[in-house]
N, C-alpha and C positions, 0 to 999 in steps of 0.2 A: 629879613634881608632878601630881595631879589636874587634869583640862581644868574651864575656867569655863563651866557651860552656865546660860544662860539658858532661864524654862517662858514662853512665850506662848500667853496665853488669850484664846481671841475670846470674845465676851459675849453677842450676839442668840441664842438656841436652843442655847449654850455652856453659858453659867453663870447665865442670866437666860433663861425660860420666854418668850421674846416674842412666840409667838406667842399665847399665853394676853392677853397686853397688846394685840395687835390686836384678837383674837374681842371682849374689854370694850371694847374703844374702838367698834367697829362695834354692837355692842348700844345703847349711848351716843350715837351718832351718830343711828342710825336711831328710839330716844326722842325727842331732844331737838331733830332737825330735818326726821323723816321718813322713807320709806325711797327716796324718788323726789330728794331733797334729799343724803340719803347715798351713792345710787349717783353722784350728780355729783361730791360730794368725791372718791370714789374715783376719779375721772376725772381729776379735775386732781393727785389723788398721784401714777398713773400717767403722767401727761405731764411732771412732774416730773421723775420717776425717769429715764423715758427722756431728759430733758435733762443733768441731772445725772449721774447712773449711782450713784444713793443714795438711800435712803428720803429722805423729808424730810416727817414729820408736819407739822410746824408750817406747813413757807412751801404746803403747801397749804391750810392754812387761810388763810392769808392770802390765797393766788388766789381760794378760795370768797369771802371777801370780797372783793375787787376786783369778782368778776363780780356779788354778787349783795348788797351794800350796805345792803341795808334790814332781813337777815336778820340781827338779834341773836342768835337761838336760838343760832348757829357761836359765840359766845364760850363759852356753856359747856362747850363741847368742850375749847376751849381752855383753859381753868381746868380740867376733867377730865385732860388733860394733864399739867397743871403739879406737878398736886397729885396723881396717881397715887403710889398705896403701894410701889415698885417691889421692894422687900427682901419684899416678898409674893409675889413671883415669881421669886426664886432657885431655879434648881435642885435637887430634893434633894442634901445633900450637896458643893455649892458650894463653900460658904466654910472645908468640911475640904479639899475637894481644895487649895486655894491655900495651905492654914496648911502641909500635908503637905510639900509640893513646897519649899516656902520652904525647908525643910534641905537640900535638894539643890543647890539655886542660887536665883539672881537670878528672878522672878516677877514677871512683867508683863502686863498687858490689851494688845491688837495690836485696835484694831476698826478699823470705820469707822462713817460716817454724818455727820448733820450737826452746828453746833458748839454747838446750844443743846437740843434733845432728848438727843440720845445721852449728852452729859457729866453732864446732869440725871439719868440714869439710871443710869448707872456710880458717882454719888457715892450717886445718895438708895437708890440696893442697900444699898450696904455694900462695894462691888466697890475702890470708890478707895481707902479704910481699910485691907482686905484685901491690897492691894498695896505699901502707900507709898504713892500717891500717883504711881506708876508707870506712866503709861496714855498711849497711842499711839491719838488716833482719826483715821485719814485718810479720805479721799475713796475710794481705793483701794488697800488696805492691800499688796496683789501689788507693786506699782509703787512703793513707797516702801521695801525692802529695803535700799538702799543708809544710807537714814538709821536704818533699825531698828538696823541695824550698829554704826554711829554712836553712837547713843546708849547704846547696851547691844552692845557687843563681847564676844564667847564665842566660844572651840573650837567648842562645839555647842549646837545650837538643838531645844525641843522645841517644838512647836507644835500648839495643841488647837484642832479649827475644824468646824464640824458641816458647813461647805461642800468640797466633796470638791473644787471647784472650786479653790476657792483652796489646796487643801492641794495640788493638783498643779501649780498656778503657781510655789510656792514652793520644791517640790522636785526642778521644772527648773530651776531656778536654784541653789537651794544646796546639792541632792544629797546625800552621805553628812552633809555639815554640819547635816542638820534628820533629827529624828524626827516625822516627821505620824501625829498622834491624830486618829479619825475616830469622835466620839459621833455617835452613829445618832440626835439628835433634833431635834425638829423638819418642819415640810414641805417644808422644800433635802431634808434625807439622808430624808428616806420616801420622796422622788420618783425609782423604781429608775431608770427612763429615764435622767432626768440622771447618775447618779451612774455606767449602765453609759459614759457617755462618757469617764470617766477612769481613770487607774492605780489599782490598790486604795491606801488608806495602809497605811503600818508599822504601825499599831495599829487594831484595829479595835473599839470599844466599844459597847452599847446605850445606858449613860448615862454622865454626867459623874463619880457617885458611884464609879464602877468604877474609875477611877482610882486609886481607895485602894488598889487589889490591885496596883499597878506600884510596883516602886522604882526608882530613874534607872539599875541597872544592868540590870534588864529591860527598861526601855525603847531603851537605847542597844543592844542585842544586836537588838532588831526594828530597826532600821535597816537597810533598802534599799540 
């Protein structure tokens, strides 16, 4: 009998161009409240994050409001937000890689971030349709392995993450059990420093569309 392997797909700089949705957002920002008004937003993102350990667009607009109340301009960002075209920013070749994989097994999004941008953008992709309706978004997607299990139990795990970081989190822990895909996009995987701090992955790609060229029995033979 065939093992049940489940594909997990991260989605920021994965399978959705995110950082192309920052660069608009900062262009946006620095329009409609300035560029001395938009380096403070990014201020309080960053103290956010470091509080959190996750992006979180929204609740720092919401700080920018709390500190600075009188500025309406910050709601348009936030409606910029809301209403961002996000399925504009898929990956080339995306939503074949997910249809692809789907013959081989069970196909799921593994992200993280917070619980009212991120899911907003996972559905208004096209990414949630793509899946089922199959989508895991945690705080800290390393740390929550026991319920990924859980939810979705397989022999073997493939897992696609442009963060080298968390691909080496994951295959200290579940070792021959996972095959770690490593698309090179993004400013995580362009940043060589960071990445020389970890183990290479089992696969090593330039983009997400490249996955077309794998079938799960060449992937499962790159396993570490």
């Amino acid at each position: 009998m065939a093992d049940h392997v489940v594909f997990l797909f991260d989605v920021d700089n994965t399978l959705i161009d995110n950082d192309r949705i920052i660069a608009d957002m900062m262009h946006h920002l620095e329009q409609d409240i300035g560029p001395a008004s938009a380096k403070k937003y990014w201020e309080y993102f960053e103290q956010i994050r470091g509080e959190l350990g996750y992006a979180d667009y929204l609740g720092a607009l919401q700080r920018y409001r709390i500190n600075h109340p009188r500025d309406f301009h910050i709601v348009s960002v936030s409606r910029f937000l809301i209403n961002y075209h996000f399925a504009n920013r898929l990956m080339p070749g995306s939503l074949d890689v997910l249809e692809r994989f789907q013959q081989f097994g069970e196909t799921a999004i593994l992200s993280d971030g917070d619980m009212i941008f991120q899911p907003l953008k996972v559905e208004r992709s096209g990414l949630d349709d793509a899946v089922d309706g199959k989508v895991m978004i945690y705080i800290h997607k390393e740390q929550e392995l026991d319920d990924v299990t859980a939810r979705y139990p397989a022999d073997h795990y493939i897992l696609i993450d442009d963060k080298i970081r968390i691909l080496a989190a994951v295959k200290k822990i579940w070792g021959k059990r996972v095959t770690t895909v490593f698309p090179r996009q993004g400013h995580y995987a362009a940043d060589a420093n960071e990445v020389a701090k970890y183990p290479a992955a089992d696969v090593t790609i330039d983009r997400i569309d490249q996955m077309l060229e794998y079938d799960l029995d060449r992937l499962r033979a790159a396993t570490r």
